[in-house]
Chimera marker file (.cmm) of the C-alpha trace (Angstrom):
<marker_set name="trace">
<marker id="1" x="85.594" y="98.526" z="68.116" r="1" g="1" b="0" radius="0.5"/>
<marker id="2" x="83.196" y="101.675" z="68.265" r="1" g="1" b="0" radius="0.5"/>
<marker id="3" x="80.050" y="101.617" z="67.228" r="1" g="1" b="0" radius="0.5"/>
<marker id="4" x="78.730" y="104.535" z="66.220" r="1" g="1" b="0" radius="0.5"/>
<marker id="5" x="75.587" y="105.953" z="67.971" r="1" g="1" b="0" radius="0.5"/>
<marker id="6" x="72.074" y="106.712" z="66.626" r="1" g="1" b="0" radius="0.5"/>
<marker id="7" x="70.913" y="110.190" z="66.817" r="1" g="1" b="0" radius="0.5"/>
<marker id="8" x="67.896" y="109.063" z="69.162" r="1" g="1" b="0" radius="0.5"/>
<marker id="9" x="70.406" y="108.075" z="71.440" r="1" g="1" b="0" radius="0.5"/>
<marker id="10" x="73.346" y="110.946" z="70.599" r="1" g="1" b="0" radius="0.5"/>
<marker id="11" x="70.172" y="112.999" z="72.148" r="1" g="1" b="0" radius="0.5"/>
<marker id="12" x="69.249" y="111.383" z="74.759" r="1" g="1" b="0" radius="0.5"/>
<marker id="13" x="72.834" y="111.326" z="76.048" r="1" g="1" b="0" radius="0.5"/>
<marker id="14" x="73.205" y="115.117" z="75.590" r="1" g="1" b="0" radius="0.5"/>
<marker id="15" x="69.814" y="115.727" z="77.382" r="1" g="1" b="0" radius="0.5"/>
<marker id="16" x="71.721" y="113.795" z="80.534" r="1" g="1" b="0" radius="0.5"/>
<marker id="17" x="75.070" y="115.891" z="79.963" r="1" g="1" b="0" radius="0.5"/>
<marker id="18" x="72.360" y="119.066" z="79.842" r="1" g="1" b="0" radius="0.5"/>
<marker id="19" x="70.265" y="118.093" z="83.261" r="1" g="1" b="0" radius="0.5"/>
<marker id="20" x="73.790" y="117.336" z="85.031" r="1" g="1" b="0" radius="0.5"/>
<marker id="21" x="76.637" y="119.283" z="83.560" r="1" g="1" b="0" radius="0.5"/>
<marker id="22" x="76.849" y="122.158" z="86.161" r="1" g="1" b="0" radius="0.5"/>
<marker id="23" x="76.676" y="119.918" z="88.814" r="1" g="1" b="0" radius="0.5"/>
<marker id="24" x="80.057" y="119.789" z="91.447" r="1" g="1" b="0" radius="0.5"/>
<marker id="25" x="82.244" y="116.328" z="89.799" r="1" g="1" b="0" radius="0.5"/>
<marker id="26" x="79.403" y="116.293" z="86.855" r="1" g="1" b="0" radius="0.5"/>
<marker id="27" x="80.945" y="112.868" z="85.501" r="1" g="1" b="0" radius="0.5"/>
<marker id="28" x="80.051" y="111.164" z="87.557" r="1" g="1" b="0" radius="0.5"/>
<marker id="29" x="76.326" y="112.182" z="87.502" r="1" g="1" b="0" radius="0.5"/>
<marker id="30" x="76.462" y="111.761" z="83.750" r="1" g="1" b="0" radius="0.5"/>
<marker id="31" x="77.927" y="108.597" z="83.261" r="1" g="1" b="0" radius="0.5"/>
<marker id="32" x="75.040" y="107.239" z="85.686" r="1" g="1" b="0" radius="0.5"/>
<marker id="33" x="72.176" y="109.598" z="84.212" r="1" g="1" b="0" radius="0.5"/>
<marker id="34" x="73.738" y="108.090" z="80.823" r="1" g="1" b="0" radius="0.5"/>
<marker id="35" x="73.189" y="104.470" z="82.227" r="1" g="1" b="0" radius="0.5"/>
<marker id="36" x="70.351" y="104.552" z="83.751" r="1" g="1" b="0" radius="0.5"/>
<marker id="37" x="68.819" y="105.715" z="80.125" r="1" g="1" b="0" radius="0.5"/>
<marker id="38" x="70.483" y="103.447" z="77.473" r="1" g="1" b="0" radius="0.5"/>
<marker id="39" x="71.445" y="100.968" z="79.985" r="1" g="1" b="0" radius="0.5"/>
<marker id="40" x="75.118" y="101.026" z="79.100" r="1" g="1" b="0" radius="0.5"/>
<marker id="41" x="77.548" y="104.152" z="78.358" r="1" g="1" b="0" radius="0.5"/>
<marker id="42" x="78.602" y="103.436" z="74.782" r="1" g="1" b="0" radius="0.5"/>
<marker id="43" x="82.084" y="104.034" z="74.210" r="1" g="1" b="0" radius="0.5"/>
<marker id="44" x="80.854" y="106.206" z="70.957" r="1" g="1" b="0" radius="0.5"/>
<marker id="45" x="79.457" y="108.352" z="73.746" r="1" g="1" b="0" radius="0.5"/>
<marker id="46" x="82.903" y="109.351" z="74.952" r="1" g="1" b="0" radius="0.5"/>
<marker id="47" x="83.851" y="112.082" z="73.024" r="1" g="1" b="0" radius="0.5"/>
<marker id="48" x="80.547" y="113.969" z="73.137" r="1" g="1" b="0" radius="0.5"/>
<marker id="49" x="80.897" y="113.863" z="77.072" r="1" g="1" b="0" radius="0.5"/>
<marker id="50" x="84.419" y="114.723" z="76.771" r="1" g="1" b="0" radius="0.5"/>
<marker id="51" x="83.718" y="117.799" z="74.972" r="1" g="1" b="0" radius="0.5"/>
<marker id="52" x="80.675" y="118.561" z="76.553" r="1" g="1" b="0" radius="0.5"/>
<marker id="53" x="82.747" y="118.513" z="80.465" r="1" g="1" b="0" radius="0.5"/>
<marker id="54" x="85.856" y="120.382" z="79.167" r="1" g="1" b="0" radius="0.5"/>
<marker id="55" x="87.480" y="116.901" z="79.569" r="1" g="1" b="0" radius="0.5"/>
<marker id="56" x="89.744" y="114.428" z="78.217" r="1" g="1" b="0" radius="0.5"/>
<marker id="57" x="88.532" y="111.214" z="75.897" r="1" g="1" b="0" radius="0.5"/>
<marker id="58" x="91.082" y="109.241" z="78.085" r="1" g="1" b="0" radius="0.5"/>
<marker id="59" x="89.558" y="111.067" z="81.566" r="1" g="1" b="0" radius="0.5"/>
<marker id="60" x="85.923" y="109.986" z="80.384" r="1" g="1" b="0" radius="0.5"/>
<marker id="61" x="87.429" y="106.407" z="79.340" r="1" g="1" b="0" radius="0.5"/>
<marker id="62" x="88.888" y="105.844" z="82.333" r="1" g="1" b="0" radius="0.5"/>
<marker id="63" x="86.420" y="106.986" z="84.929" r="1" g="1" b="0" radius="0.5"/>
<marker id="64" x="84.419" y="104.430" z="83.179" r="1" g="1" b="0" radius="0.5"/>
<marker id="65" x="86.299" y="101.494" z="83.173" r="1" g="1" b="0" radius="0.5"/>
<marker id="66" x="87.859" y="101.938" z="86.549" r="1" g="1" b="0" radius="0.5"/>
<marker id="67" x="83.967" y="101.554" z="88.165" r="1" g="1" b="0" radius="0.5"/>
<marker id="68" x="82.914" y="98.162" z="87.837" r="1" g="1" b="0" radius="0.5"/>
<marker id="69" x="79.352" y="99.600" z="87.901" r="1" g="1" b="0" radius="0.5"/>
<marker id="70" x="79.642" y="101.271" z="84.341" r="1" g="1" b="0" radius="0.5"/>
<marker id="71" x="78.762" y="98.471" z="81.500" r="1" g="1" b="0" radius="0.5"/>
<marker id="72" x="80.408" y="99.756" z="77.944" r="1" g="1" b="0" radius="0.5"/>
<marker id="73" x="77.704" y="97.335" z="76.092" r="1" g="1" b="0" radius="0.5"/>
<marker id="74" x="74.155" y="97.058" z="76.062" r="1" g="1" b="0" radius="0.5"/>
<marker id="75" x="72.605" y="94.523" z="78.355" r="1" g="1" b="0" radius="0.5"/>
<marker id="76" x="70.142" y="91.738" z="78.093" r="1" g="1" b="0" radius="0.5"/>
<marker id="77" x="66.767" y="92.322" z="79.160" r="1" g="1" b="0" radius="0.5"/>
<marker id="78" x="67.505" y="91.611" z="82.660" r="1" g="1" b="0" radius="0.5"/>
<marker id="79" x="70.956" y="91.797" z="84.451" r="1" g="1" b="0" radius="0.5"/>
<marker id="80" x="71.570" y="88.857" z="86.985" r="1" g="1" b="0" radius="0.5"/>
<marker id="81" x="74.599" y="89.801" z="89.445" r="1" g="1" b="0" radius="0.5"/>
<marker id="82" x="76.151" y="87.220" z="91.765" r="1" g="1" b="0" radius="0.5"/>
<marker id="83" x="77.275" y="88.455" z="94.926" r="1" g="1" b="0" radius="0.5"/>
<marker id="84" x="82.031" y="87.424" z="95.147" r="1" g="1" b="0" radius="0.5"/>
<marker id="85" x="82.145" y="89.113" z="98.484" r="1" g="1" b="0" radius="0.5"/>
<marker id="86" x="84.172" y="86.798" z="101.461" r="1" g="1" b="0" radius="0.5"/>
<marker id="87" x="80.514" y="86.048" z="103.064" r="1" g="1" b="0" radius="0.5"/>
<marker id="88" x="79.415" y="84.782" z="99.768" r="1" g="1" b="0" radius="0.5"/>
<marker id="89" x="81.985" y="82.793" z="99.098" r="1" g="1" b="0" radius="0.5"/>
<marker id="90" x="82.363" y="80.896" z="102.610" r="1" g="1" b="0" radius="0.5"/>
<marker id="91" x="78.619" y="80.055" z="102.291" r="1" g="1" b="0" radius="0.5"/>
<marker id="92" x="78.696" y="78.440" z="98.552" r="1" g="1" b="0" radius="0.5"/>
<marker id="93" x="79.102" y="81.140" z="96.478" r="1" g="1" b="0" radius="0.5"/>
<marker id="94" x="81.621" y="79.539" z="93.728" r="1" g="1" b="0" radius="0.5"/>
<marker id="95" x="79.136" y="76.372" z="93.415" r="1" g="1" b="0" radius="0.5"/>
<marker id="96" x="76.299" y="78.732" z="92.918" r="1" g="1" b="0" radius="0.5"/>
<marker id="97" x="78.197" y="80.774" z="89.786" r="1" g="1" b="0" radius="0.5"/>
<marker id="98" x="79.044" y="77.465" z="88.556" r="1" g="1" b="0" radius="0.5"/>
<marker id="99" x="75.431" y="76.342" z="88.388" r="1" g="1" b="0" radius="0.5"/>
<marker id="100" x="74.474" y="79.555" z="86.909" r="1" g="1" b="0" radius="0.5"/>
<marker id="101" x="76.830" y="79.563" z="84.268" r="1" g="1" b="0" radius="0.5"/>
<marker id="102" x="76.103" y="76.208" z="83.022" r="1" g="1" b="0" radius="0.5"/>
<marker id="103" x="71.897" y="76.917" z="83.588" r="1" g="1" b="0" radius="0.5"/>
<marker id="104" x="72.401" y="80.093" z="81.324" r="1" g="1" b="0" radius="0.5"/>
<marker id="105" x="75.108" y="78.689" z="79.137" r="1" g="1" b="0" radius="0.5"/>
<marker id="106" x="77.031" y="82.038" z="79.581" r="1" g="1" b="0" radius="0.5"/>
<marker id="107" x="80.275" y="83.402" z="81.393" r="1" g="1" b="0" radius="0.5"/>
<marker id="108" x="79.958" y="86.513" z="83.605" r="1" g="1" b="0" radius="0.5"/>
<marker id="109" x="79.765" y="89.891" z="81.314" r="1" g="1" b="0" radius="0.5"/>
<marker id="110" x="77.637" y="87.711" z="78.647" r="1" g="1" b="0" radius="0.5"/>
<marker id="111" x="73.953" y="87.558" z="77.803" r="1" g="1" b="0" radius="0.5"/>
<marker id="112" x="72.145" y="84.542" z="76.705" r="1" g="1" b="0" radius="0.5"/>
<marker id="113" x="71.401" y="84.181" z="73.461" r="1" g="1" b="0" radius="0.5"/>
<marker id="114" x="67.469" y="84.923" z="73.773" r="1" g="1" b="0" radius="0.5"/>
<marker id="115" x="68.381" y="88.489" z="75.150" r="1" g="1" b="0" radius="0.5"/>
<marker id="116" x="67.199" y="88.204" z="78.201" r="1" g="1" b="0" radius="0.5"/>
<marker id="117" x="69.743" y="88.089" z="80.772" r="1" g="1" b="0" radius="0.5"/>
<marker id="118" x="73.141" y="89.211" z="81.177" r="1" g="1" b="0" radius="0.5"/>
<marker id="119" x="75.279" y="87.334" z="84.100" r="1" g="1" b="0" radius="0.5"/>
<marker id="120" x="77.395" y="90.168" z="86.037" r="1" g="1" b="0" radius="0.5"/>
<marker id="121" x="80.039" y="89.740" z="89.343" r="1" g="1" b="0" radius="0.5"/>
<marker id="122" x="79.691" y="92.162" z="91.708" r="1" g="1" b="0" radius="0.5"/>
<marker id="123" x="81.909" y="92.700" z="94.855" r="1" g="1" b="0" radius="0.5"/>
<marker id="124" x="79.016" y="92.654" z="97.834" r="1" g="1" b="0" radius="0.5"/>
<marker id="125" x="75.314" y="93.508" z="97.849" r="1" g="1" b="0" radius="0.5"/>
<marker id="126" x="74.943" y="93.899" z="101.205" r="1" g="1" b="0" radius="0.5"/>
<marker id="127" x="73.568" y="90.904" z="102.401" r="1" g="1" b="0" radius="0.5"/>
<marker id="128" x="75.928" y="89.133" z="103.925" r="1" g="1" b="0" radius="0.5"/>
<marker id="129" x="74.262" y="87.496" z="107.095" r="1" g="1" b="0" radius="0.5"/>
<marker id="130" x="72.040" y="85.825" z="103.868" r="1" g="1" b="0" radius="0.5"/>
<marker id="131" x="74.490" y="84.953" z="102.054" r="1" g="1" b="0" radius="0.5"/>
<marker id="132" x="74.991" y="83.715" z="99.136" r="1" g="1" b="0" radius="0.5"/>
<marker id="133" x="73.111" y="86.580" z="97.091" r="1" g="1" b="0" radius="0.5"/>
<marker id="134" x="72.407" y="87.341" z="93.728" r="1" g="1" b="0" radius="0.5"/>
<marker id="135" x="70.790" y="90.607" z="92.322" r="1" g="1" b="0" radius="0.5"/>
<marker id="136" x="67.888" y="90.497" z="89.645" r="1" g="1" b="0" radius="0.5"/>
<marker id="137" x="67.511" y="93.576" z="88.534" r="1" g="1" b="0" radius="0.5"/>
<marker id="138" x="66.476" y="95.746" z="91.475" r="1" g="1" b="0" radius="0.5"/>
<marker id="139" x="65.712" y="92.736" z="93.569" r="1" g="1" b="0" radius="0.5"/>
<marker id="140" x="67.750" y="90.967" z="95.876" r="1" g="1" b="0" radius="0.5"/>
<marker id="141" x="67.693" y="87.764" z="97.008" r="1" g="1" b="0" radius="0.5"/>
<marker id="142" x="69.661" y="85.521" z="99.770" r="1" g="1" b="0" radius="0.5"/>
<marker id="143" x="70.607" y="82.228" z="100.853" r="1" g="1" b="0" radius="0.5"/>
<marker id="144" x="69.901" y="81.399" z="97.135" r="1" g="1" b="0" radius="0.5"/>
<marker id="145" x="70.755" y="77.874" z="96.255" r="1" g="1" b="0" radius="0.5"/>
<marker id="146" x="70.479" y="75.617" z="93.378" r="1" g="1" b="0" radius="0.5"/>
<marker id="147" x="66.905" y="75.148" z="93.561" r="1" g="1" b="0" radius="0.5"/>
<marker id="148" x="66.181" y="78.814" z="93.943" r="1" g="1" b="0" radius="0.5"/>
<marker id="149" x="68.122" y="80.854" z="91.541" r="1" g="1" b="0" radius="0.5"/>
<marker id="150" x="66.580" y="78.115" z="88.250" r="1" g="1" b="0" radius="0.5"/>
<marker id="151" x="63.222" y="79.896" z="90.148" r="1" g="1" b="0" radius="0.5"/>
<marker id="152" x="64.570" y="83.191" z="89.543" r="1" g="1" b="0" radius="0.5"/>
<marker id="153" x="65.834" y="82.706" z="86.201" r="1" g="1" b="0" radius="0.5"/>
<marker id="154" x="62.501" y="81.101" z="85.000" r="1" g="1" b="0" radius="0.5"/>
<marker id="155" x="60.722" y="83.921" z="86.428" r="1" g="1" b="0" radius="0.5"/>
<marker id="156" x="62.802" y="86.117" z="85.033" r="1" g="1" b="0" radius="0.5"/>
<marker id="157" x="62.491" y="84.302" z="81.072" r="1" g="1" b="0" radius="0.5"/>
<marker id="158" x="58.796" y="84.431" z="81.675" r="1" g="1" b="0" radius="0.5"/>
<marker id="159" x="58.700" y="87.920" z="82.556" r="1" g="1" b="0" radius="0.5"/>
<marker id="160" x="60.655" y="89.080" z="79.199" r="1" g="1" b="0" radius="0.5"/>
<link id1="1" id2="2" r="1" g="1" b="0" radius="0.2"/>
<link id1="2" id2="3" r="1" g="1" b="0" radius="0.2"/>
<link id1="3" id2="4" r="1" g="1" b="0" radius="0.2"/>
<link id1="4" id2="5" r="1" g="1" b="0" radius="0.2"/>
<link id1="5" id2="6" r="1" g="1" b="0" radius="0.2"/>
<link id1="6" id2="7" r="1" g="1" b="0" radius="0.2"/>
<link id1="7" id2="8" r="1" g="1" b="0" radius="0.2"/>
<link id1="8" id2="9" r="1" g="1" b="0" radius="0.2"/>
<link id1="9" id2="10" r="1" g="1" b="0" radius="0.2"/>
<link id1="10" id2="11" r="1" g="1" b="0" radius="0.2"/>
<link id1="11" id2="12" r="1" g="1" b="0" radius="0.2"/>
<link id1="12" id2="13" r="1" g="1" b="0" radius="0.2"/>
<link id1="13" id2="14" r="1" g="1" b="0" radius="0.2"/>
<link id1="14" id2="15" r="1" g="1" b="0" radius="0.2"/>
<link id1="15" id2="16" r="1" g="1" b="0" radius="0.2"/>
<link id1="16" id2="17" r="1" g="1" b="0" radius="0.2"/>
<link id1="17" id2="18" r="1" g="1" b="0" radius="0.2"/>
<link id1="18" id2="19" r="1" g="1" b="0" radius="0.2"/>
<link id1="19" id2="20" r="1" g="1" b="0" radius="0.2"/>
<link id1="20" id2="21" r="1" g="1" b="0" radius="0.2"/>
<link id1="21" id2="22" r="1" g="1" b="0" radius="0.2"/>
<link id1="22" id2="23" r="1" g="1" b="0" radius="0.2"/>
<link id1="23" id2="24" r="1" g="1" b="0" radius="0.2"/>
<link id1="24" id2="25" r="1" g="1" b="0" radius="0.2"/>
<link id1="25" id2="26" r="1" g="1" b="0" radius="0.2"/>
<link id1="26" id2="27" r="1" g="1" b="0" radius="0.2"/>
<link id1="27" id2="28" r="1" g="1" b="0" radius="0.2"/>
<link id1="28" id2="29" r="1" g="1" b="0" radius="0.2"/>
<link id1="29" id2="30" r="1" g="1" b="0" radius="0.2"/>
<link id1="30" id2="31" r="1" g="1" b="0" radius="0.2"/>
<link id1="31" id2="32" r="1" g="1" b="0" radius="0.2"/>
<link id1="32" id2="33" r="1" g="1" b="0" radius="0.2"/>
<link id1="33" id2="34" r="1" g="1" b="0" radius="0.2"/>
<link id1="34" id2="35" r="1" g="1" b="0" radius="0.2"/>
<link id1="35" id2="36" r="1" g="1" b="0" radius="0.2"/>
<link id1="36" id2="37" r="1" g="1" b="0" radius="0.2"/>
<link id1="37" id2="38" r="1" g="1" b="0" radius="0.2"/>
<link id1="38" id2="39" r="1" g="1" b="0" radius="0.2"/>
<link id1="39" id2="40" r="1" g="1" b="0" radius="0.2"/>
<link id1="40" id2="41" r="1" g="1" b="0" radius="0.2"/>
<link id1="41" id2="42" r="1" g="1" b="0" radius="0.2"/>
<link id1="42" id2="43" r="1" g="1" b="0" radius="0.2"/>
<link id1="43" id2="44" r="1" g="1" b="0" radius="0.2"/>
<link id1="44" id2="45" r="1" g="1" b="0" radius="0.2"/>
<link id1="45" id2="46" r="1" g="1" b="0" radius="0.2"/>
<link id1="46" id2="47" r="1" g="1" b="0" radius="0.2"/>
<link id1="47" id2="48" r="1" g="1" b="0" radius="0.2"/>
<link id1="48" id2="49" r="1" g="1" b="0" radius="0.2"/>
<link id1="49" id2="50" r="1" g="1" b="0" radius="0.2"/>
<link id1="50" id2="51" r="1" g="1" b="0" radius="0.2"/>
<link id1="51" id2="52" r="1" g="1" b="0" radius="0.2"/>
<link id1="52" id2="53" r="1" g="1" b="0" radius="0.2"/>
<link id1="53" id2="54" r="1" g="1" b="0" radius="0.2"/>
<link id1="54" id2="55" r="1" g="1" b="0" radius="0.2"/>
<link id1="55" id2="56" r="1" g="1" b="0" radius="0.2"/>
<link id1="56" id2="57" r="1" g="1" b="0" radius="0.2"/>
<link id1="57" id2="58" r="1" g="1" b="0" radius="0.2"/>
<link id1="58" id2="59" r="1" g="1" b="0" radius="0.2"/>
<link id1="59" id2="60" r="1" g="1" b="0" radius="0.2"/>
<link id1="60" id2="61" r="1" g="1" b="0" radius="0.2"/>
<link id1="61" id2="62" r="1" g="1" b="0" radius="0.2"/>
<link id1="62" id2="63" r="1" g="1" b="0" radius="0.2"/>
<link id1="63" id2="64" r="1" g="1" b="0" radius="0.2"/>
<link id1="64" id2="65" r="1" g="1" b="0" radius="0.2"/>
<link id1="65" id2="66" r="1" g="1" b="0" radius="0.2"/>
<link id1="66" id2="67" r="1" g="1" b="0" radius="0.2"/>
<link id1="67" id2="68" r="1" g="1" b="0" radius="0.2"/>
<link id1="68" id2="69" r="1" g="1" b="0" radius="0.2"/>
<link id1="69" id2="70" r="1" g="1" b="0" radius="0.2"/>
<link id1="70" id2="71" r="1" g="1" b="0" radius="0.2"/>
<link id1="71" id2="72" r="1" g="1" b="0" radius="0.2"/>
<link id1="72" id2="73" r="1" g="1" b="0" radius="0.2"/>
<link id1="73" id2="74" r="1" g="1" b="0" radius="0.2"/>
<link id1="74" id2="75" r="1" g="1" b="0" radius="0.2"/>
<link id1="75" id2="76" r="1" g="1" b="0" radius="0.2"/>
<link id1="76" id2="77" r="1" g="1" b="0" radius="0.2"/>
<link id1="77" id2="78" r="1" g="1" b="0" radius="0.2"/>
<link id1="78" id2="79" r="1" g="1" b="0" radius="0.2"/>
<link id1="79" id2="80" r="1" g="1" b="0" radius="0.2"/>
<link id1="80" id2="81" r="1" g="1" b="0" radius="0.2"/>
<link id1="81" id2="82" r="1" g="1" b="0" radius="0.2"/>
<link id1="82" id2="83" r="1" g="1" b="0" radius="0.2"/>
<link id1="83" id2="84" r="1" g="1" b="0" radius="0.2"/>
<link id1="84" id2="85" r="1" g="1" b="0" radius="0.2"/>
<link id1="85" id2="86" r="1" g="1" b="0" radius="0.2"/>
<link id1="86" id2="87" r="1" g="1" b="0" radius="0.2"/>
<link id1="87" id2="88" r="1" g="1" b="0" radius="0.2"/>
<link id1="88" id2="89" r="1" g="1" b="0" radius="0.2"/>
<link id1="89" id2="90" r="1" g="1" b="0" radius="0.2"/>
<link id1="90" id2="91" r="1" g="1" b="0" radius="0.2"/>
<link id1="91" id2="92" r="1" g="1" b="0" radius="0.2"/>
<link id1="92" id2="93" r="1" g="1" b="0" radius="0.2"/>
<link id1="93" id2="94" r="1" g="1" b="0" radius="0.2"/>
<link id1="94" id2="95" r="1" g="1" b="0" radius="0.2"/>
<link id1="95" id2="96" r="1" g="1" b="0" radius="0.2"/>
<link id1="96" id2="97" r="1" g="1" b="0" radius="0.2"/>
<link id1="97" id2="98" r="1" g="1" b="0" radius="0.2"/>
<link id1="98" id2="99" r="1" g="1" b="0" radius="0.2"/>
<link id1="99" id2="100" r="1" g="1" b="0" radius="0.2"/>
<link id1="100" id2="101" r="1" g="1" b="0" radius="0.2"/>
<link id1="101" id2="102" r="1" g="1" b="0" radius="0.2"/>
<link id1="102" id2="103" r="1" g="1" b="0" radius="0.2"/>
<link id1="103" id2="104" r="1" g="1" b="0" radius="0.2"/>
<link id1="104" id2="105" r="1" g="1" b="0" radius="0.2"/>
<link id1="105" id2="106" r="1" g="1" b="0" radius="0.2"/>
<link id1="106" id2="107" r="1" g="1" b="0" radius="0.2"/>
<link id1="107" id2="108" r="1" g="1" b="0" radius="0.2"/>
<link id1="108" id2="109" r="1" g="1" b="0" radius="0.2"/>
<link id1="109" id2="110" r="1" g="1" b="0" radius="0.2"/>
<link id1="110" id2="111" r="1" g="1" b="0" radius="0.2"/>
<link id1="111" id2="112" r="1" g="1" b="0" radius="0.2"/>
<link id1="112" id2="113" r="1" g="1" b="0" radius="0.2"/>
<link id1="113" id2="114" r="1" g="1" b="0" radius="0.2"/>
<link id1="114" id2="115" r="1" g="1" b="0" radius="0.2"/>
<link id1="115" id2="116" r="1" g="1" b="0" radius="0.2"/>
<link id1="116" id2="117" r="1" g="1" b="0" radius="0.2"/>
<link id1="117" id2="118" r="1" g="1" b="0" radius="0.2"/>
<link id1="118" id2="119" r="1" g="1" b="0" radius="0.2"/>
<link id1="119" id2="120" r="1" g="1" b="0" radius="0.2"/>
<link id1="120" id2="121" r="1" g="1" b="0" radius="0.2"/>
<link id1="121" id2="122" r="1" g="1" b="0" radius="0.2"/>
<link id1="122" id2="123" r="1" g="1" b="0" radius="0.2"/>
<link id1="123" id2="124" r="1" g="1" b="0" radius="0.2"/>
<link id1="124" id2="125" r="1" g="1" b="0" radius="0.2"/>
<link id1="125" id2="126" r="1" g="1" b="0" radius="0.2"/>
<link id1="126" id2="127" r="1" g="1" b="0" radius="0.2"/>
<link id1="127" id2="128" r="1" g="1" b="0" radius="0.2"/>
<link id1="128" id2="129" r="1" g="1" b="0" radius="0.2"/>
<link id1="129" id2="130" r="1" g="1" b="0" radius="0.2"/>
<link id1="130" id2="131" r="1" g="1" b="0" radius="0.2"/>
<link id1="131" id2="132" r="1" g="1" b="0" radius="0.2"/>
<link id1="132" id2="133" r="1" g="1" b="0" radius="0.2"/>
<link id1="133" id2="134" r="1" g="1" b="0" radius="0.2"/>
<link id1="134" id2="135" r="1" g="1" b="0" radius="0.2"/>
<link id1="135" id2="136" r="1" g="1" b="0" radius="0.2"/>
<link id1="136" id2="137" r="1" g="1" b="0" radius="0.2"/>
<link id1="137" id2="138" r="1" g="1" b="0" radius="0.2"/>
<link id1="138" id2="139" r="1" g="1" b="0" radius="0.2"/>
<link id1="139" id2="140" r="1" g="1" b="0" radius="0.2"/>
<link id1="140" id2="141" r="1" g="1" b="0" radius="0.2"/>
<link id1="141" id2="142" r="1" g="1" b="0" radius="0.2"/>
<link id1="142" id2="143" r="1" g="1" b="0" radius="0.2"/>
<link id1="143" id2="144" r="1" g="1" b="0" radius="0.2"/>
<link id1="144" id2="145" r="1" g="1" b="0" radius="0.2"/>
<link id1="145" id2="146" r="1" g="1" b="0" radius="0.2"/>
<link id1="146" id2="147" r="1" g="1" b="0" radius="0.2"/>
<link id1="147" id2="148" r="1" g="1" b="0" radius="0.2"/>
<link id1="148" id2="149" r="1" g="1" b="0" radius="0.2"/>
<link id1="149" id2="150" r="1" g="1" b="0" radius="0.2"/>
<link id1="150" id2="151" r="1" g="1" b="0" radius="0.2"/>
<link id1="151" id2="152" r="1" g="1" b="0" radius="0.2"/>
<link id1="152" id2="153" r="1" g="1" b="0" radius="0.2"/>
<link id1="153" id2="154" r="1" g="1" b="0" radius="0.2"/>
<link id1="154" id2="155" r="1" g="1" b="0" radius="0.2"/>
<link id1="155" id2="156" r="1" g="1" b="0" radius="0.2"/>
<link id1="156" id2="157" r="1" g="1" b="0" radius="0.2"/>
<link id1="157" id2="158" r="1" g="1" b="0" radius="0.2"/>
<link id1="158" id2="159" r="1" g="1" b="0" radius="0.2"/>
<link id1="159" id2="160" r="1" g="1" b="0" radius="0.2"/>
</marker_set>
C-alpha cells in the first residue's frame, strides 16, 4: 500500500532529483540524496523520480529494492544494525540477534513501539577482527556482547 506523500516532502525529494539529476547514473545519487533527507525513499516517491530521470516506475522500484541499503518506510529514531557477516557469526553473532530481539521486543525491519529504534541486518560492517558488531546510527561498535549492546540500547532510549 502507497501512501501518498506530503507536499513538504514531494519538495524536498524534487530539490534532491534537482541537485543530482545531471549527474553520470543519477539514481543512484538520488535515491541516497532522497534517504539521507526523509530517512527512507517512499514508494509514493517513485513515480516523481521516474519521470523526473526519463525512467521506468519498475527501473526506480527495482534499483531500490535490489540494495539492501534503501529502506521503503520511515525509521525509528535510531536504526540499530547487526552485523550477519561469516566473522560475526563464528564469534556469537546469532545469540547476540536473539538477545536483541527479545530486549527490543521486535524482529529485524521493525521499530519498537516508542519510536525509537528500528532493528536492521546488514551483511558486514567492516569489523571483522572485532567481531560481533552492531551499528548505531553512525557508530560502530565490536566484540559487543550481552552486557554491552542493553548499554547501547539504553543510551540510545535516553538519547531520544
Amino acid at each position: 500500500m502507497t501512501t501518498v506523500l506530503s507536499s513538504h516532502e514531494s519538495a524536498q525529494i524534487d530539490a534532491q532529483i534537482q541537485v543530482h539529476r545531471d549527474k553520470p547514473g543519477a539514481l543512484l545519487p538520488v535515491l541516497h540524496a532522497i534517504q539521507d533527507t526523509l530517512g527512507y525513499v517512499p514508494e509514493a516517491a517513485y513515480p516523481q523520480i521516474a519521470h523526473a530521470l526519463a525512467l521506468s516506475v519498475a527501473e526506480v522500484h527495482g534499483v531500490v529494492t535490489f540494495y539492501h541499503h534503501f529502506r521503503t518506510h520511515p525509521v525509528g529514531k535510531h536504526v540499530l544494525q547487526v552485523c550477519r557477516a561469516e566473522s560475526c557469526q563464528a564469534m556469537g553473532a546469532e545469540k547476540l540477534e536473539a538477545h536483541i530481539k527479545s530486549t527490543l521486543g521486535i524482529d529485524y525491519h521493525q521499530t519498537t513501539a516508542d519510536g525509537a529504534i528500528t532493528l536492521e541486518p546488514v551483511y558486514c560492517l567492516g569489523n571483522c577482527a572485532c567481531s560481533p558488531a552492531v551499528l548505531m546510527d553512525e557508530e560502530l561498535y565490536g566484540r559487543v556482547d550481552s552486557q554491552k549492546i542493553v548499554e547501547i540500547i539504553h543510551e540510545a532510549r535516553v538519547a531520544s
